[in-house]
Backbone bond lengths (Angstrom), bond angles and torsions (degrees), N, CA, C in turn:
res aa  C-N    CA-C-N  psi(-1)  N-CA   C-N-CA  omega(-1)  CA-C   N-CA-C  phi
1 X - - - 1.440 - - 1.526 110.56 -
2 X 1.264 110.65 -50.86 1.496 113.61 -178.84 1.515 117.23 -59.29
3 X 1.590 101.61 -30.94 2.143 106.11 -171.47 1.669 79.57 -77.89
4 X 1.096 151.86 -10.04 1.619 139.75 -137.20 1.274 86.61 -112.62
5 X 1.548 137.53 -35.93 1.358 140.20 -168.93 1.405 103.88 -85.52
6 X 1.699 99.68 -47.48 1.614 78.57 173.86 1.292 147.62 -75.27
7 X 1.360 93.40 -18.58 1.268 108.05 161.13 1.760 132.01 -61.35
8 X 1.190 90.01 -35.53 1.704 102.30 179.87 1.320 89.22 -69.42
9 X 1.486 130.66 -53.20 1.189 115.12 -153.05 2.162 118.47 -88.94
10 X 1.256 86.57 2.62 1.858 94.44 -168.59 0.994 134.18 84.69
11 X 1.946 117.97 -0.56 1.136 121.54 -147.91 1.459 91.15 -104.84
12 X 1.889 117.56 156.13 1.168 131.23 -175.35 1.195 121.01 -121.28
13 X 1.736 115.69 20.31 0.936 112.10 161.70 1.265 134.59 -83.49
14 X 1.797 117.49 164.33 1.394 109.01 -165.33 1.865 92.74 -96.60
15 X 1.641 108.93 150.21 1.271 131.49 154.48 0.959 132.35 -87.89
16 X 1.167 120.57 147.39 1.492 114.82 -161.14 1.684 95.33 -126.29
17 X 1.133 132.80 161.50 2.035 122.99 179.79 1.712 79.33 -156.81
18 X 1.215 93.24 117.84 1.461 121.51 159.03 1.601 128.93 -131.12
19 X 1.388 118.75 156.39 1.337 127.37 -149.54 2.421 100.02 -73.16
20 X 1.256 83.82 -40.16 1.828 89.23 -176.17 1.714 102.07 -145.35
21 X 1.122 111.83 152.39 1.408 131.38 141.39 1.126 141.00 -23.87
22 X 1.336 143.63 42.47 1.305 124.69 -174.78 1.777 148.11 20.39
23 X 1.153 118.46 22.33 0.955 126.48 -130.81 1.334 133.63 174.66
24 X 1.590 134.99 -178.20 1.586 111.84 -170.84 1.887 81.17 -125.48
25 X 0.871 124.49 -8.70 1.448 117.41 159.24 1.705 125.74 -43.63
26 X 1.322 122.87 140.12 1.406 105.21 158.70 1.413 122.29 -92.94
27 X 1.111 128.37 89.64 1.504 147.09 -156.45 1.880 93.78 -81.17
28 X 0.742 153.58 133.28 1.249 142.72 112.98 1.566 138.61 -49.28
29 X 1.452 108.24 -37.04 1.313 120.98 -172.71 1.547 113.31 -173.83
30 X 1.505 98.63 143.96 1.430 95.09 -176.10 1.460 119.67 -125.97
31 X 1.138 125.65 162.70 1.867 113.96 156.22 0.815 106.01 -130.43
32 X 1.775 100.89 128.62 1.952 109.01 -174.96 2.140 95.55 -98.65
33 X 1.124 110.66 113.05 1.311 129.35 -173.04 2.138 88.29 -62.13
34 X 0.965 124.14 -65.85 1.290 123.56 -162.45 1.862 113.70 -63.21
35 X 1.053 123.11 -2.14 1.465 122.42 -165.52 1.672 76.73 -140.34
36 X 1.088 143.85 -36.64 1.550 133.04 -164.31 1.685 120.13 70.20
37 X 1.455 100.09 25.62 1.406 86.48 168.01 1.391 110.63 -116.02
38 X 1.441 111.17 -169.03 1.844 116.21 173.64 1.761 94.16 -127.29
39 X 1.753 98.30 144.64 1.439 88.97 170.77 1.704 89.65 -114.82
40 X 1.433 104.51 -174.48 1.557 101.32 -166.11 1.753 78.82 -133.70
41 X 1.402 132.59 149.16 1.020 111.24 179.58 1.914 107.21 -134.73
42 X 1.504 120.93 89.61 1.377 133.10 -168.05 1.834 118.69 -17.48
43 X 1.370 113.29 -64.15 0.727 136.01 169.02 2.008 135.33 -33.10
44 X 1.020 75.82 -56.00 1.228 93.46 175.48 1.755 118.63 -93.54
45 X 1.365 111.09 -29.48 1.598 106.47 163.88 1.463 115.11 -80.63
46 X 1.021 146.39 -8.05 1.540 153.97 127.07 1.492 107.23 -27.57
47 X 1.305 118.55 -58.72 1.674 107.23 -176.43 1.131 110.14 -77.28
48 X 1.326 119.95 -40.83 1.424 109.96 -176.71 1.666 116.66 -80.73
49 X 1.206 136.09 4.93 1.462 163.25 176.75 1.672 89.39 -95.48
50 X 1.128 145.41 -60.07 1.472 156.66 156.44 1.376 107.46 -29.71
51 X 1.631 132.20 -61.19 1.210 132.61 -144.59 1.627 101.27 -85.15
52 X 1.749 89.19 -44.96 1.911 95.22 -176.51 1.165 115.94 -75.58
53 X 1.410 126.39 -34.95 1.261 109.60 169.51 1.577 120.74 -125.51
54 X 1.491 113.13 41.58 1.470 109.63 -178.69 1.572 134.89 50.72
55 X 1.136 116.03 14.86 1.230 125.11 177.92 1.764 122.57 -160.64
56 X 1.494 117.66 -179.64 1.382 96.11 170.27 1.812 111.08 -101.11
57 X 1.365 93.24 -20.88 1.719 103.75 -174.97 1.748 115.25 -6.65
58 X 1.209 103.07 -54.77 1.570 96.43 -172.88 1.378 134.10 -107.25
59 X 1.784 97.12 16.58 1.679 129.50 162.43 1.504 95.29 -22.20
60 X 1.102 146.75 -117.54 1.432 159.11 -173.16 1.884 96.96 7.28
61 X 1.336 89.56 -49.45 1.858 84.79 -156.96 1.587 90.70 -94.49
62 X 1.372 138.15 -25.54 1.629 131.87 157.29 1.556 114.46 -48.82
63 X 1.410 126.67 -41.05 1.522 128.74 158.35 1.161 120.40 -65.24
64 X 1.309 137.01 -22.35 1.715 135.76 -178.87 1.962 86.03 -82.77
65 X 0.694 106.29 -71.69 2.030 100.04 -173.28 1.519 103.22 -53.66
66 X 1.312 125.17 -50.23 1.643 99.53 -164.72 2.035 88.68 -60.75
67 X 1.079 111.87 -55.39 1.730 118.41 -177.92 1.449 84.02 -37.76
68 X 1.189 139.52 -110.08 1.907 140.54 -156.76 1.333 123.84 -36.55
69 X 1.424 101.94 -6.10 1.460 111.23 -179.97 1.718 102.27 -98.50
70 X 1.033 112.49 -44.46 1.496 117.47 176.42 1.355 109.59 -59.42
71 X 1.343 129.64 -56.57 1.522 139.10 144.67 1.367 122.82 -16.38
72 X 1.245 97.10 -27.15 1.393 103.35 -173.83 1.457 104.93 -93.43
73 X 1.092 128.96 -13.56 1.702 139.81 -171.93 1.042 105.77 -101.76
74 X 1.639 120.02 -21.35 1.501 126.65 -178.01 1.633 115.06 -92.39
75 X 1.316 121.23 -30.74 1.393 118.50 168.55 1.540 110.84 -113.63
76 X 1.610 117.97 14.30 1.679 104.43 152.05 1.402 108.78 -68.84
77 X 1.692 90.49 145.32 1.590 130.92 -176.71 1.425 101.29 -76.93
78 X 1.027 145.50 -15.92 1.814 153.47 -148.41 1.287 93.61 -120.22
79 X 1.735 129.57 -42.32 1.036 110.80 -140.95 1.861 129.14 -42.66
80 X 1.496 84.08 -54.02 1.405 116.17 171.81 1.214 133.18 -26.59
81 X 1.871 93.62 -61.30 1.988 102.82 152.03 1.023 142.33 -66.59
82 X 1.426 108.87 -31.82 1.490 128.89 168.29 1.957 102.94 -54.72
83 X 1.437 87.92 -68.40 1.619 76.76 -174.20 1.627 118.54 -66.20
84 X 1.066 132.42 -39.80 1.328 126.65 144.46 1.697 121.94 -5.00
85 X 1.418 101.01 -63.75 1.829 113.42 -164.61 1.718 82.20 -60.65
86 X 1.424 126.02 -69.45 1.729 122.38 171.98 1.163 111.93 3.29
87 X 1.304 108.22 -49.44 1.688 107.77 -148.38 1.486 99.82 -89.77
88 X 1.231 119.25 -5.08 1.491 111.46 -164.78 1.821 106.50 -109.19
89 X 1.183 100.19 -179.45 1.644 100.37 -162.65 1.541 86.65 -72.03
90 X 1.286 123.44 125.53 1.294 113.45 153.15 1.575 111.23 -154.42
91 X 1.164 129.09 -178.61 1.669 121.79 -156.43 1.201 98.82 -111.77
92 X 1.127 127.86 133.08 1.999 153.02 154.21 1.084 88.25 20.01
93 X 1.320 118.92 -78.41 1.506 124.33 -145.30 1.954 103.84 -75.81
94 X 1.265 135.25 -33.76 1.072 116.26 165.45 1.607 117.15 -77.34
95 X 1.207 124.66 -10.66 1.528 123.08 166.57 1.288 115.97 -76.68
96 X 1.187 116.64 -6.61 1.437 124.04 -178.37 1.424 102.14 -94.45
97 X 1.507 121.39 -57.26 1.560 121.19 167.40 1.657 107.91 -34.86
98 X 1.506 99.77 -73.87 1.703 105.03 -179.04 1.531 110.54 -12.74
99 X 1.219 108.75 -54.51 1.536 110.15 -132.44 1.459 78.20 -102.41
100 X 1.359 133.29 -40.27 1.650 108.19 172.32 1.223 117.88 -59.27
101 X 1.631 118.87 -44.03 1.716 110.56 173.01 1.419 125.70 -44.41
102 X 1.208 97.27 -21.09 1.954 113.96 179.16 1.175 104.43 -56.19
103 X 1.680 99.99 -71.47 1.744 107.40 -171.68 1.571 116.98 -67.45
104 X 1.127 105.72 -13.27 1.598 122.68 177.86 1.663 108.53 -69.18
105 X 1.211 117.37 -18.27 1.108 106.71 -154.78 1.695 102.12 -128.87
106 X 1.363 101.54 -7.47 1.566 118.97 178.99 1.625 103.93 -88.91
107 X 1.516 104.09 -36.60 1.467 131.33 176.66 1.975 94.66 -53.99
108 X 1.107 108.12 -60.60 1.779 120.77 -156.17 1.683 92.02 -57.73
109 X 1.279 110.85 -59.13 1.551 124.38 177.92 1.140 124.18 -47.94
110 X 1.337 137.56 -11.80 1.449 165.79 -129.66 1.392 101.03 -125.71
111 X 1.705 100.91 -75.43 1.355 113.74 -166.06 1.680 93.71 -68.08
112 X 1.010 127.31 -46.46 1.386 129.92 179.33 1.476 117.83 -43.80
113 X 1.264 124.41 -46.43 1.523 116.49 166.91 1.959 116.01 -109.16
114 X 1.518 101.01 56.26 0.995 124.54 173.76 1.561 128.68 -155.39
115 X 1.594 102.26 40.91 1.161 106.48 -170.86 1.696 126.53 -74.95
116 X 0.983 102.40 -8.51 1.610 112.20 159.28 1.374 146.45 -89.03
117 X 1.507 109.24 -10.12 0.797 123.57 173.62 2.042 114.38 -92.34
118 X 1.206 91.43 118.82 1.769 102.42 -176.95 1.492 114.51 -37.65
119 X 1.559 97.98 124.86 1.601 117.99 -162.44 1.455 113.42 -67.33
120 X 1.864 113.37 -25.83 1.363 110.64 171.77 1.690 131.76 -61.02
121 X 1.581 101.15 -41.71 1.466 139.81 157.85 1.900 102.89 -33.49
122 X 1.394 81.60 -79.69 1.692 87.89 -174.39 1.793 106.12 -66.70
123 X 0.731 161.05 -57.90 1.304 158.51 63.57 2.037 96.28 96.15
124 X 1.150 96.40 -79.86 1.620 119.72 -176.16 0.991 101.18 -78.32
125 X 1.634 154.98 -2.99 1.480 153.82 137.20 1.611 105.52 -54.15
126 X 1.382 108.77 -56.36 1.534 119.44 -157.98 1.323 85.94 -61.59
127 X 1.409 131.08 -81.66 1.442 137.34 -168.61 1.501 106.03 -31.63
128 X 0.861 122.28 -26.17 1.727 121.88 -162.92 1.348 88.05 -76.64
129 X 1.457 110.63 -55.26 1.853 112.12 -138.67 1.357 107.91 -85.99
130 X 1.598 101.00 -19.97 1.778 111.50 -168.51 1.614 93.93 -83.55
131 X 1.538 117.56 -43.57 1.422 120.21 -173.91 1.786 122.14 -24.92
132 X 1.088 115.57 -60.14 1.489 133.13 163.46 1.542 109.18 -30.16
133 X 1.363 102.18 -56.16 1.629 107.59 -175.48 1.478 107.27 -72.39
134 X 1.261 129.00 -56.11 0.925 125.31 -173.50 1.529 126.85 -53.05
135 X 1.712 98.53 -43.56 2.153 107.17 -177.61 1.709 85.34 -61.22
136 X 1.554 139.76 -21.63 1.454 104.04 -147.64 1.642 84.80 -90.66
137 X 0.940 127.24 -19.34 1.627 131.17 -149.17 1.864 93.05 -92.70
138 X 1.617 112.71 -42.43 1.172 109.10 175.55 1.412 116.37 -78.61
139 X 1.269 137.11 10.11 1.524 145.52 171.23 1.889 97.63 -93.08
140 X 1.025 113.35 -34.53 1.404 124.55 168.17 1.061 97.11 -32.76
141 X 1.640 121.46 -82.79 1.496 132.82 -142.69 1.146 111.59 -98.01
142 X 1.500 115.06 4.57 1.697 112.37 176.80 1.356 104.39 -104.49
């Protein structure tokens, strides 16, 4: 599944599939910007494949999106600036934008080399993952 994405998608980066996360987070997947790879992390996309939709049934196609979503962080064109602007003095509320445009845009790349896979499916991932970003950004403006 994973050589199938990259392939669809052109990309030459290497993947990495490990058992957990580093961490007390439930990570599914990551992109390490400085080494250029993505790790995929088993463990932890199982629970969260569990939580959203109560079962494992559609595990296979919950690993192709967290995988296309990471992909998606690895051949955005922004990344660079985006994470850049991070680094600079700037206030809550535009670091909060930043960092949703990130996933926003890893998100766009995703659905883009996943056109077969059912939009409700993929659809109800996005909402999940963006959700976080969004309540903090809308506590901003209220």
């Amino acid at each position: 599944m994973v050589d199938r994405l990259l392939r669809r998608s052109g990309s030459r980066i290497e993947v990495k599939i490990e058992p957990r996360f580093p961490g007390n987070r439930l990570v599914g997947g990551k992109y390490h910007m400085a080494t250029h790879q993505v790790y995929i992390y088993k463990e932890p996309i199982k629970q969260q494949c569990f939580q959203l939709f109560g079962s494992l049934d559609r595990l296979e196609d919950y690993i192709a999106v967290v995988c296309a979503h990471e992909l998606g962080h690895s051949e955005d064109a922004e990344l660079v600036r985006l994470a850049g602007r991070l680094d600079e003095k700037i206030t809550d509320p535009e670091r909060r934008f930043i960092a949703l445009e990130i996933e926003e845009n890893a998100w766009r790349y995703a659905e883009s080399i996943l056109p077969d896979l059912e939009p409700a499916f993929l659809d109800t991932i996005i909402q999940a993952s963006l959700a976080s970003y969004r309540e903090e950004l809308h506590s901003d403006t209220a």
